[in-house]
C-alpha positions in Angstrom: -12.0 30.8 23.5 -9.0 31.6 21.7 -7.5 32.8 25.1 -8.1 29.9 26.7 -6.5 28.3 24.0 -3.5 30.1 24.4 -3.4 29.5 28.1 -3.6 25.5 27.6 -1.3 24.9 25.4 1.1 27.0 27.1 0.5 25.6 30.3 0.7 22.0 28.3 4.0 22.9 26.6 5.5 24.1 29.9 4.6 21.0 32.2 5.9 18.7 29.2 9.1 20.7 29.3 10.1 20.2 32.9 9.0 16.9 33.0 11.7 15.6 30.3 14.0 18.1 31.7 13.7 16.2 35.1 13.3 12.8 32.8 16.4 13.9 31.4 18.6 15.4 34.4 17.8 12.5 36.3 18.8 10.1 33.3 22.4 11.5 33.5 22.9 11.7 37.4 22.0 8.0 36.8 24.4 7.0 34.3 27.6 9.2 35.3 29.8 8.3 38.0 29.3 9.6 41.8 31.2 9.4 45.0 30.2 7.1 47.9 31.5 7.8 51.7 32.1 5.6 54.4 33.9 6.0 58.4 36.7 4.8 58.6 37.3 5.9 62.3 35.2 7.8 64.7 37.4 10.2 66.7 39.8 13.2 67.4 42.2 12.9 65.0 44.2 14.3 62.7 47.6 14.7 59.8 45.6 11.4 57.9 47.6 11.0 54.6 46.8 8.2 52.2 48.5 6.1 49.8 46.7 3.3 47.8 49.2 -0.2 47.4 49.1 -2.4 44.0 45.5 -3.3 44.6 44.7 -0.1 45.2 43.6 -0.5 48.3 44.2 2.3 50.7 46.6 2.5 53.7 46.2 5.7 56.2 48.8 6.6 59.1 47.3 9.4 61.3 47.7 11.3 65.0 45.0 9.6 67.4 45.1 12.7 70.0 43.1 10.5 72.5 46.5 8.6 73.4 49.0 10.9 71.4 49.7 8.3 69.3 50.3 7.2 65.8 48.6 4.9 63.7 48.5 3.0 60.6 44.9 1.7 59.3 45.2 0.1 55.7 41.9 -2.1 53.7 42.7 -5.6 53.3 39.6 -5.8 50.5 37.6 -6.7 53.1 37.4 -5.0 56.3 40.1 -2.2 57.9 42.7 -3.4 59.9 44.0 -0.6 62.6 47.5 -0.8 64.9 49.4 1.6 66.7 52.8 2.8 65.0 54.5 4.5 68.2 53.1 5.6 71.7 56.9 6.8 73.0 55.1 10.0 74.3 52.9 12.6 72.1 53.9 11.7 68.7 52.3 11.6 65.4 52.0 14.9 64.6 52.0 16.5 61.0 52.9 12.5 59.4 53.9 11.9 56.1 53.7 8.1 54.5 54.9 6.3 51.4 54.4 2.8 50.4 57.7 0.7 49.2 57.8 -1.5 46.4 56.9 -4.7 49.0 53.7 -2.4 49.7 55.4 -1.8 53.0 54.4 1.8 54.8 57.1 4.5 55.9 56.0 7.1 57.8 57.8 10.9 58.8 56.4 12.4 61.6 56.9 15.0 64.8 57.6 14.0 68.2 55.9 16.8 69.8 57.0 15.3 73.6 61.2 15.6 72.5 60.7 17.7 69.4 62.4 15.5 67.4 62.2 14.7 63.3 61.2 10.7 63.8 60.8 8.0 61.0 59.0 4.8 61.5 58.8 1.4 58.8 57.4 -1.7 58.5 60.0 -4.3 57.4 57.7 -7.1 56.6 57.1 -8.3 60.4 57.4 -5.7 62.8 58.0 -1.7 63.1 61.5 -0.1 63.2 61.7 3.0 64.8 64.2 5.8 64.8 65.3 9.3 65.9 66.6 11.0 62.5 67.1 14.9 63.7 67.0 16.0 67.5 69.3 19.4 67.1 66.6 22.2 68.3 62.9 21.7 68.0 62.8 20.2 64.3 60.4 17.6 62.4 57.6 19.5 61.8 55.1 19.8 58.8 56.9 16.8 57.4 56.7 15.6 53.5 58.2 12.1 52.6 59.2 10.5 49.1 60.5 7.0 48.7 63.3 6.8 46.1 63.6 3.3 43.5 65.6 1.8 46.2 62.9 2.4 48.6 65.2 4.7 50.6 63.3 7.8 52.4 63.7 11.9 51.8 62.1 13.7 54.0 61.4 18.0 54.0 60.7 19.5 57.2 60.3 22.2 58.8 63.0 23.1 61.9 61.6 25.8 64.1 64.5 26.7 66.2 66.0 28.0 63.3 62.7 28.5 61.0 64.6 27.0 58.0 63.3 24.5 55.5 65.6 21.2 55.8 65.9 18.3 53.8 67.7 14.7 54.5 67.4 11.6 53.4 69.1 7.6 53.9 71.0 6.3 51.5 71.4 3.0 53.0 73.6 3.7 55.5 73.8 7.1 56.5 71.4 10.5 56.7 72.1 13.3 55.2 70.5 16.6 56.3 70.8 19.9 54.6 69.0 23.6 54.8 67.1 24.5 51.9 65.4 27.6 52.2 66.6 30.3 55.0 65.2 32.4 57.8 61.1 32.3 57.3 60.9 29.8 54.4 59.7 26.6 54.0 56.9 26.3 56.9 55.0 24.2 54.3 56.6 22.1 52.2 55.8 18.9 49.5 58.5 17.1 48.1 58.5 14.2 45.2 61.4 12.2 43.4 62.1 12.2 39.8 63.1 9.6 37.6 66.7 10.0 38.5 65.6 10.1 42.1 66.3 13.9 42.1 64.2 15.9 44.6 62.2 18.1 44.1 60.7 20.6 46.8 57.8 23.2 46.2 57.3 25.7 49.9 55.8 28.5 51.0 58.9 31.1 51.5 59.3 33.9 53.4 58.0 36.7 51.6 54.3 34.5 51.5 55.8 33.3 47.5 55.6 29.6 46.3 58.9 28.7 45.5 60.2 25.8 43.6 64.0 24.2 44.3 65.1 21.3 43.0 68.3 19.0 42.9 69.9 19.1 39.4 72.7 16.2 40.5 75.1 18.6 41.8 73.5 21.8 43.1 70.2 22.9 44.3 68.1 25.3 41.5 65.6 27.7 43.5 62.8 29.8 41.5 59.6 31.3 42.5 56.9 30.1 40.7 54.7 32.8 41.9 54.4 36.1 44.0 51.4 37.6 43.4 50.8 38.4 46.7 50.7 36.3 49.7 50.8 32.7 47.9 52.0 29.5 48.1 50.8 28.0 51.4 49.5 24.4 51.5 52.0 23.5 48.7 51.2 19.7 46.8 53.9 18.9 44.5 53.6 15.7 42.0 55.2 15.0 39.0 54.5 13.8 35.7 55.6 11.2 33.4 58.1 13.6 31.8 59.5 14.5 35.5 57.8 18.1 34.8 56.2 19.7 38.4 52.8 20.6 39.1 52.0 21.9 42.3 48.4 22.8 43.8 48.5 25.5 46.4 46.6 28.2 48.6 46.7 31.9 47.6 45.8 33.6 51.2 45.4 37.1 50.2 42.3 36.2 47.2 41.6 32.9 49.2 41.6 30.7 46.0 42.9 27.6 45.2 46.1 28.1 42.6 47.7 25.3 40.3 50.9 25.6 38.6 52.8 23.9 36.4 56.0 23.6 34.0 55.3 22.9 30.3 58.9 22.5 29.6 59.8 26.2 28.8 58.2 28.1 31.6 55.5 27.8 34.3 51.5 27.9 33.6 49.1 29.3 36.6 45.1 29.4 36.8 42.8 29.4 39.3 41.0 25.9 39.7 38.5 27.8 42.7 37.9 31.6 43.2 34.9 31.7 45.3 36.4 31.5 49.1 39.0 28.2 49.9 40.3 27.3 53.0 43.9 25.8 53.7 44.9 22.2 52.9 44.6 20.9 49.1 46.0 18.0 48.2 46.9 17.3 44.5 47.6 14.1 42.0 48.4 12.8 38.6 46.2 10.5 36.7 48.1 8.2 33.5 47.6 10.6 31.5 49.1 13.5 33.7 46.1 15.3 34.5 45.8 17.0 37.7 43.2 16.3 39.9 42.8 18.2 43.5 40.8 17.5 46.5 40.2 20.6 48.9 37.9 22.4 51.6 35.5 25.3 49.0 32.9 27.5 50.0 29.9 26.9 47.6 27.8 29.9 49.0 26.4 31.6 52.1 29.8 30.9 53.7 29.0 27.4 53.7 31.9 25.1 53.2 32.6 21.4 51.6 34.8 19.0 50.4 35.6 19.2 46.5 37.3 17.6 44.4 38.3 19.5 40.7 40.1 17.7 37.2 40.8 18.9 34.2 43.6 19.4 31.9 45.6 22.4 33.7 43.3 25.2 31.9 39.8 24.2 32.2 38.5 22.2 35.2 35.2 20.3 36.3 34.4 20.2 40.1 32.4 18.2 42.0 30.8 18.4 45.5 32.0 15.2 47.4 30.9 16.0 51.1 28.6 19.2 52.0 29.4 18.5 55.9 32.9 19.0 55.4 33.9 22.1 57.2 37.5 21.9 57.4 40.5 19.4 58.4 43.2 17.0 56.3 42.4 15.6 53.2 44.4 13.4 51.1 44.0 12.6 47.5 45.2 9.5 45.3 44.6 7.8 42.1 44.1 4.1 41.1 45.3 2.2 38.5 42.1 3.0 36.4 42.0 6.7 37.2 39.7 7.0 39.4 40.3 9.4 42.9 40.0 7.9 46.4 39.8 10.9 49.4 40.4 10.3 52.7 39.2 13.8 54.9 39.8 13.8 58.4 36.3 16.5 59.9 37.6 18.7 62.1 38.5 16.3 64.3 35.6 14.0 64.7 35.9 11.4 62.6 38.1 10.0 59.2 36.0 8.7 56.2 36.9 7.3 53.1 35.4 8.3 49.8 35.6 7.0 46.4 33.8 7.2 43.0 31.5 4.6 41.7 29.5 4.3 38.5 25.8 3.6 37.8 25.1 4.4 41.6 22.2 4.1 42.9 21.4 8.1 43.9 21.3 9.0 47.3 21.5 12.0 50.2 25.3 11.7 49.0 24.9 13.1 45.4 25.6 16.4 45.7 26.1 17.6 42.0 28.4 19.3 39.8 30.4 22.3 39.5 31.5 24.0 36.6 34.1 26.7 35.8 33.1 29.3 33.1 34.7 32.3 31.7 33.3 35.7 31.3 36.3 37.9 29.6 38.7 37.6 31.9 36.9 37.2 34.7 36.5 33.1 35.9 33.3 32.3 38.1 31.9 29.5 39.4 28.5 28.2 39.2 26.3 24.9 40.3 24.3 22.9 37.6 21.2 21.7 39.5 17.8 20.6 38.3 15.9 23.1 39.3 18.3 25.6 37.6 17.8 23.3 34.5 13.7 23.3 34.5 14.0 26.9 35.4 15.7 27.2 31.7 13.8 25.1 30.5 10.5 26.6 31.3 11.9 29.6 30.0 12.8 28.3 27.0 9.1 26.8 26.5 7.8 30.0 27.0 9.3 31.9 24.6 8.9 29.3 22.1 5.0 29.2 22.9 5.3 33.0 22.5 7.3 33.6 19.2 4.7 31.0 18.0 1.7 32.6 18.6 3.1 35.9 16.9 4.2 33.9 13.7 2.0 34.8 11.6 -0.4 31.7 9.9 
């Protein structure tokens, strides 16, 4: 009998024990914040970037390969509103867009048909169009910055020459320079201080991110890091005290690599060490936190669209899409700090996601990553509920146990 006991009230302890662990894990995925999804656009497309206006709605230029066009959707608080920016041909093609101070779109872009660096505006009624470099085959992998007299700088890439080249309007005129030589600068991000200085993180020649930046009078070049072949998919943004951060892709280690200056010399951690694939994209929130959307493997080669934040050292990330498998993804932050992503799958479609709190739960609920560290060594590793009862469970058994040998 006082076997059976023992069984029973271990069994009894155990099934109480998961029960308010599931009580309790589903208790918090109520109460915290998740993200929600919706299409945009079904299609082949592709190059979507976003920007969100002073409602914090979202407006989305992108390359519609089914005419070889581009266009400009934006969200009017109501509904999505889609035209086409410029059909002159095959053009669209690695876009960049900024909203003015009028919430007006400019957009840098590739004209793949004349292989020309073109830049298109809204001017409050209709679209102005123009040619800004056609020497050689130049314009691609555009980056764009608006200045505080909503004037445009532009980084690009010129292939003819392989050169990293810079211009930008100053309200009558462009002027167009070379900033990193032979090999450098196939990827580039640029962003404007608050002097309107740019500032220009790429992926150079010898596969190093390097940083250059316009002091007023000179350009200042440093690499931020060469540990091997790094610095592709460079996101630059800048924070309140004009100090860079930078997200980017370290190819040899596949792992997503942030960087930043503290004001005496640069900081670099690993946001994601278990397999990353190209394109991140990175922002600021008010309090100059980094936050980074990208494509992550989460096991068994399977990929899907993430999204980490933190404070530069330690970082929280979250599953936002599991059938993510690869394509653009832009990142931005509202007024209240929270991230809107727009992810363009491989092609097939562009959908919109955003976080919302006290959701109701649903198939798009994916979880929560963590980052821990074991000595020096930084893994990865999901929080679910089963993993939870599992502990739980164990926990309850070795209490059940340690009380049956204390003596009474």
């Amino acid at each position: 009998m006082v076997g059976v006991k023992i069984i029973v009230n271990l069994v009894f302890k155990l099934v109480i024990t998961a029960f308010l662990t599931l009580i309790l894990s589903s208790a918090v995925s109520a109460n915290n914040e998740t993200w929600q999804s919706e299409t945009v656009i079904n299609g082949f497309l592709s190059n979507t970037p976003m920007v969100l206006d002073s409602s914090n709605n979202p407006h989305i230029s992108y390359h519609d390969f089914s005419g070889s066009d581009l266009k400009y959707t934006s969200w009017d608080g109501s509904s999505w509103h889609t035209e086409t920016v410029d059909n002159s041909g095959d053009v669209g093609l690695m876009n960049s867009m900024a909203l003015d101070s009028d919430d007006n779109p400019h957009i840098s872009y590739y004209d793949s048909t004349n292989q020309d660096l073109k830049y298109a505006h809204w001017d409050g009624s209709s679209w102005q169009i123009e040619t800004v470099d056609s020497l050689g085959n130049v314009g691609g992998l555009t980056s764009l910055a608006l200045d505080l007299l909503n004037n445009p700088h532009i980084s690009y890439y010129d292939f003819s020459n392989s050169i990293l080249k810079y211009t930008h309007w100053d309200g009558g005129l462009w002027h167009t320079e070379t900033i990193a030589n032979v090999g450098g600068g196939s990827r580039s991000s640029i962003a404007l201080d608050s002097n309107d200085n740019p500032h220009i993180g790429y992926y150079g020649a010898g596969g190093d991110l390097i940083y250059a930046v316009w002091d007023g009078s000179s350009w200042q070049t440093e690499t931020v890091d060469s540990s091997g072949d790094v610095g592709d998919y460079p996101a630059v943004a800048l924070d309140s005290d004009d100090n860079p951060h930078i997200s980017y892709y370290d190819i040899a280690n596949h792992d997503l690599k942030y960087a930043h200056w503290d004001g005496s010399e640069w900081q670099i951690n690993t946001i994601w060490f278990v397999g990353m694939f190209g394109q991140s994209f990175l922002a600021l929130d008010s309090h100059n936190n980094p936050h980074v959307s990208f494509t992550g493997n989460i096991g068994s080669a399977n990929f899907a669209l993430l999204y980490a934040s933190g404070d530069g050292s330690s970082w929280q990330v979250e599953i936002v899409d599991r059938q993510f498998n690869g394509g653009y993804i832009s990142l931005a932050m509202d007024s209240a700090d929270n991230p809107h992503i727009i992810y363009n799958n491989y092609h097939d479609s562009l959908k919109y996601a955003y976080k919302v709190s006290n959701p109701v739960i649903s198939n798009d609920v994916m979880g929560i990553y963590t980052k821990k560290t074991v000595g020096m060594q930084e893994t990865g590793e999901p929080i679910s509920r089963l993993g939870l009862v599992f502990l739980m469970l164990c926990g309850g058994l070795f209490l059940t146990l340690r009380e049956r040998k204390t003596p009474q």
